[in-house]
Structure formats: C-alpha cells, structure tokens
C-alpha positions as CSV (number, residue, x, y, z in Angstrom):
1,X,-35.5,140.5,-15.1
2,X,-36.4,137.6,-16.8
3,X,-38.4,134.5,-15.7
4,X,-38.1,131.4,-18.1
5,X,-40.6,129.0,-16.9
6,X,-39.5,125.8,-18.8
7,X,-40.5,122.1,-19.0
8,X,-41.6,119.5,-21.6
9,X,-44.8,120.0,-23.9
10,X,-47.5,119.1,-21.4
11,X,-45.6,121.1,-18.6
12,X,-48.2,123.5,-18.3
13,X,-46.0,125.9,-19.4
14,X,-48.1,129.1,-21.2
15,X,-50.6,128.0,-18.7
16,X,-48.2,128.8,-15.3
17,X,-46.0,131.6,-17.2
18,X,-49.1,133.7,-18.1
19,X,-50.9,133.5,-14.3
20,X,-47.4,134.2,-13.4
21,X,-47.0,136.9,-15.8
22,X,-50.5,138.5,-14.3
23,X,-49.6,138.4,-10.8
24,X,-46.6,140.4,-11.3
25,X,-47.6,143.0,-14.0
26,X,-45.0,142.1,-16.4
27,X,-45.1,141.0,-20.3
28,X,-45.5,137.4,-21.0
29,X,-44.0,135.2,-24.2
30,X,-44.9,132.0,-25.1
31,X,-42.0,130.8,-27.2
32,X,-44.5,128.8,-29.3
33,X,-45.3,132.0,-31.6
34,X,-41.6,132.5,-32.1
35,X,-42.0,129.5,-34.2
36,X,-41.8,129.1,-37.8
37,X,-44.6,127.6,-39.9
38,X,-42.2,124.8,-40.7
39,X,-41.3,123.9,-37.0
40,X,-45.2,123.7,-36.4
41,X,-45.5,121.2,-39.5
42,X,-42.8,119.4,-38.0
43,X,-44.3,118.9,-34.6
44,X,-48.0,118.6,-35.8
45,X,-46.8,115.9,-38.0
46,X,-45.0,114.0,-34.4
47,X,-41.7,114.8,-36.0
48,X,-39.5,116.2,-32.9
49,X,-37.4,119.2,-33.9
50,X,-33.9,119.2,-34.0
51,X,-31.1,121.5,-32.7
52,X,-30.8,123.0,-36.2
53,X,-34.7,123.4,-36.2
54,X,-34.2,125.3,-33.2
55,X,-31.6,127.9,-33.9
56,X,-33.3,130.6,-35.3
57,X,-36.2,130.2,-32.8
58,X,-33.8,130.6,-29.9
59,X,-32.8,133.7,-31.8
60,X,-35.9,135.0,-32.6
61,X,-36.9,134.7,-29.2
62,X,-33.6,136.1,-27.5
63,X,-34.0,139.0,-30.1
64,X,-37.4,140.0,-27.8
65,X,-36.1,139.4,-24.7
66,X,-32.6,142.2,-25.5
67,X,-35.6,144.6,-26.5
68,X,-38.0,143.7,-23.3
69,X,-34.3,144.4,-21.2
70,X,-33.5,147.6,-23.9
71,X,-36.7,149.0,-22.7
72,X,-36.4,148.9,-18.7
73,X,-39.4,145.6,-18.6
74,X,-39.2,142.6,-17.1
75,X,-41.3,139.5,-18.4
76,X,-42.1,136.0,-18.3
77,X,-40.9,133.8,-21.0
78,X,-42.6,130.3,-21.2
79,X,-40.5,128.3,-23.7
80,X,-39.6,124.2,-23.3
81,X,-35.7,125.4,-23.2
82,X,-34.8,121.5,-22.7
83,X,-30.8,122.0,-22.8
84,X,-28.6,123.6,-20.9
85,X,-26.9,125.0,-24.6
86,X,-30.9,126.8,-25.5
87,X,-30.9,128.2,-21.7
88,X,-27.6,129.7,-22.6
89,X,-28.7,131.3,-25.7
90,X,-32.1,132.7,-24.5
91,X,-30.6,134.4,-21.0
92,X,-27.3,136.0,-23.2
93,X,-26.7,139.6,-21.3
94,X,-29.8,139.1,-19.6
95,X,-30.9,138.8,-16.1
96,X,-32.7,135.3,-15.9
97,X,-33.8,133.2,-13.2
98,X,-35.6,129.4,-14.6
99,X,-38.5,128.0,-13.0
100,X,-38.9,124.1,-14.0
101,X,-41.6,122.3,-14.1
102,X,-41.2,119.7,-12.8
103,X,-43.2,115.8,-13.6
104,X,-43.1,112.4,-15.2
105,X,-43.5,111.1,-18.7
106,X,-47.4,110.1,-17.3
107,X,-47.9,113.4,-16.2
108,X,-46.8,115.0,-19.1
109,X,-49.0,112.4,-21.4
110,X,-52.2,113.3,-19.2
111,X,-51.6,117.1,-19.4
112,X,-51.7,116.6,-23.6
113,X,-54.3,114.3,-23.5
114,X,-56.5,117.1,-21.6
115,X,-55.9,119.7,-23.9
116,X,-57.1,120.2,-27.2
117,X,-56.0,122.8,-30.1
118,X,-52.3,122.6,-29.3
119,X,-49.8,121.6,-32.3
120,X,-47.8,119.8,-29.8
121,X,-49.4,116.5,-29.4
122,X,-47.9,113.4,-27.3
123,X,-45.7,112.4,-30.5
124,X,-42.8,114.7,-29.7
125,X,-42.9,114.2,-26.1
126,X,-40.3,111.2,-25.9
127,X,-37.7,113.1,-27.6
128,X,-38.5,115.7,-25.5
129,X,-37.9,113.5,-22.6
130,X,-34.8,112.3,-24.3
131,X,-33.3,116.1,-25.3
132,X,-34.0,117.4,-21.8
133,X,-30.7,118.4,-19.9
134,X,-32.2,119.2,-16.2
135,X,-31.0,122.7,-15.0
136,X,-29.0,123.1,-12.1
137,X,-29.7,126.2,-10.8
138,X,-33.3,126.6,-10.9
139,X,-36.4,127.3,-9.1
140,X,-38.2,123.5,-9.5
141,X,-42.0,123.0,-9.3
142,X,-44.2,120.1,-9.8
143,X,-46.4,119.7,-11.9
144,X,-48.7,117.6,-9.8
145,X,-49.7,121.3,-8.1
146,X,-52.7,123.0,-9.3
147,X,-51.8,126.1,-10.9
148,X,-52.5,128.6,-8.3
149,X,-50.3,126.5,-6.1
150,X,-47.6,126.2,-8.9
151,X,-47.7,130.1,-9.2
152,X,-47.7,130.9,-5.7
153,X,-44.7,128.5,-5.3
154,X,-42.7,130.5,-7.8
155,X,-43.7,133.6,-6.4
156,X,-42.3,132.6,-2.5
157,X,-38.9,131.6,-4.3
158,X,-38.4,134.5,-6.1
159,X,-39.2,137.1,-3.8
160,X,-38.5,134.8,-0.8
161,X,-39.3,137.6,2.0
C-alpha cells in the first residue's frame, strides 16, 4: 500500500509523512527530491510550476512507487499532488489511499514563515491555492493539529479497528 499525504507547500507535508512513515515501518518519499534542478529554480525564484513542469516529476516519482509495489513494500509518499489528474498519475496500478491536509491560506503562510531552508517559499503558494482540485475520497486532517495528533488521526482512519 501506498499512503500519499498531500496538501499545499506549508501543509506540513514531509513533516507528517515521515512520523507517519516511522510509526508504521515503511519507506518514506518526499516528492520534493524527485525534482529537477530547474523546477527548484522555478519555485526558489516564486515562479509556480506548471502542469508541463510537472510531468516528468509525476513520472519520476510513479516510477519509485511501481518499484516500492514490484518489491512487496509499502510506503509513505509526501508529495503536494494538488489535482485530481497528478493523483491519477502517481496511484496508476497501485494500491493508494490520500491523506489531506487540510488548512487555510493563513495557515499555510504561517507554517512557511516558520520554516527556514525550504525552496518553497510563500511565492508559489497562491497558485497552489488556485491549482488545488480537493480530493474526494480521502482521509482529511487539519492542519491546525499538532503533529502527533495529525499522525495519530491518520493512523485511526486507516486501520480503523
């Protein structure tokens, strides 16, 4: 199996995926090192990325996910996956269940203001807001949770015995 924690920059997304990834012993991706040098330009510069930018990181990624499946392991992917069309392409043939993370532009602005290092600054995060197609079936989580309560969340809904 496959859990794609997604969101917007800000979400908290490597953050939740990789306690999430702990508690359950499985391998975790942050779709951020899928990326090529010129995406990370793109975004360092403010400059949001575009669905062509995109393609052959979805691919990239997908490509590691087929080998996690080819090789019997589950993992945690934490990727921003904002439309329903990118979903599609990472969970191809593969067993995937999406946790969202769930908050408001504020939130999201807060979160980037907090951190420091990241090439994903508050530039890109209204066309992030713009591009994001909600998911239907998911397994939605609020930001506004500390992480432990985030994870624990997930972790009730996906094993919900």
């Amino acid at each position: 199996m496959i859990v794609l924690v997604m969101g917007t920059t800000g979400s908290g997304k490597t953050t939740i995926g990789a306690l999430l990834a702990k508690k359950l012993g499985w391998t975790f991706l942050d779709a951020d090192d899928f990326h090529p040098a010129a995406n990370i330009a793109k975004m360092k510069q403010g400059t949001p990325l575009n669905d062509a930018d995109r393609v052959p990181w979805l691919a990239a990624i997908h490509k590691k996910l087929a080998q996690l499946k080819e090789e019997g392991k589950s993992g945690v992917l934490g990727c921003s996956a904002l439309k329903q069309s990118y979903r599609d392409t990472l969970g191809a043939g593969l067993d995937m269940r999406i946790v969202y993370l769930k908050g408001t532009y504020e939130e999201m602005r807060a979160h980037i203001l907090a951190r420091h290092g990241h090439f994903a600054g508050e530039g890109i995060l209204a066309g992030q807001f713009r591009d994001l197609e909600e998911p239907k079936d998911a397994i939605v989580v609020s930001v506004a949770l500390a992480p432990d309560q985030i994870v624990q969340t997930i972790l009730r809904e996906l094993h919900p015995s």
